[in-house]
N, C-alpha and C positions, 0 to 999 in steps of 0.2 A: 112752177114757183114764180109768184111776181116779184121784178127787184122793187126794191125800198128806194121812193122817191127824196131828193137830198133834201127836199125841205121839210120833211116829218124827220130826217136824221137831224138835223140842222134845230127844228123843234125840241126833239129830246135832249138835245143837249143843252140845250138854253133849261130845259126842265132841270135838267141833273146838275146845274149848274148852280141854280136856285137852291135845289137841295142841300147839296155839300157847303152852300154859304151860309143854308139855314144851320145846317147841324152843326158850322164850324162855332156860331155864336150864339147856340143855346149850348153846347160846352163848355166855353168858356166862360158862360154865365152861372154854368152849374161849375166851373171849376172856383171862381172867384168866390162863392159863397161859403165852397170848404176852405178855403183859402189856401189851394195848391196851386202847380202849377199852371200857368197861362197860356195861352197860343199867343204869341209874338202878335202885335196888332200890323206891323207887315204886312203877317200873312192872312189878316183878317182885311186889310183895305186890300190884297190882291183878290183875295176871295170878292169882297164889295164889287169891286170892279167888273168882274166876270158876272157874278151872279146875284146883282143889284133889287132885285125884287127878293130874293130868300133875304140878305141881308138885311133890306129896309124890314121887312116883316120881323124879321127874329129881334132887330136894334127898338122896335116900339112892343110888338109882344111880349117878351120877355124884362119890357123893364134895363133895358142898359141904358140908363140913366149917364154913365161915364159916356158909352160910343152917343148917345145922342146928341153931348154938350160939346163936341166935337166936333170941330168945322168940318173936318178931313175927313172924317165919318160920314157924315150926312153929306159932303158933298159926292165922297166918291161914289154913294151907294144910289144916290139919287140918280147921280151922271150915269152910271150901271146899269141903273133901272130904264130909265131912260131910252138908253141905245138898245136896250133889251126889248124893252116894249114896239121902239120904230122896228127893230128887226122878223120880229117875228110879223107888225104888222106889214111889212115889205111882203115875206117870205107868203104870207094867207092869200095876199092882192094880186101876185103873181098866178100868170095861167101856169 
């Protein structure tokens, strides 16, 4: 059995990271249209932060209009996306 190299772990998580950001803000976009409860935007710009490319995608696909006129929004997720993007291109350039 081969071990798992840390930079495909290191990958996936940056992937899973994406995800859980995408799905925390296409919830709260379906939760806002029934007009229940909300996720804390908190925990929406801690998510941004981590997983700044699911965020960006979910804040212009789905239409959140509110997180886009948001400085704190668009900057966290950009900043997010950002370090996200130089990381993994770090982690490909590495032997």
């Amino acid at each position: 059995m081969r071990a798992v190299a840390p930079a495909t772990i290191l990958l996936a998580a940056a992937a899973a990271f994406d995800l859980i950001a995408w799905l925390a803000f296409r919830l709260d976009k379906a939760r806002a249209r029934r007009r229940a409860w909300r996720i804390p935007e908190r925990t929406l710009l801690l998510l941004a932060s981590v997983g700044g490319v699911g965020a960006l995608i979910a804040m212009y696909a789905h239409r959140q209009r509110h997180k886009t006129r948001k400085a704190a929004f668009v900057a966290v997720a950009t900043l997010g996306a950002v370090a996200q993007v130089a990381g993994v291109a770090w982690l490909l350039r590495a032997p």
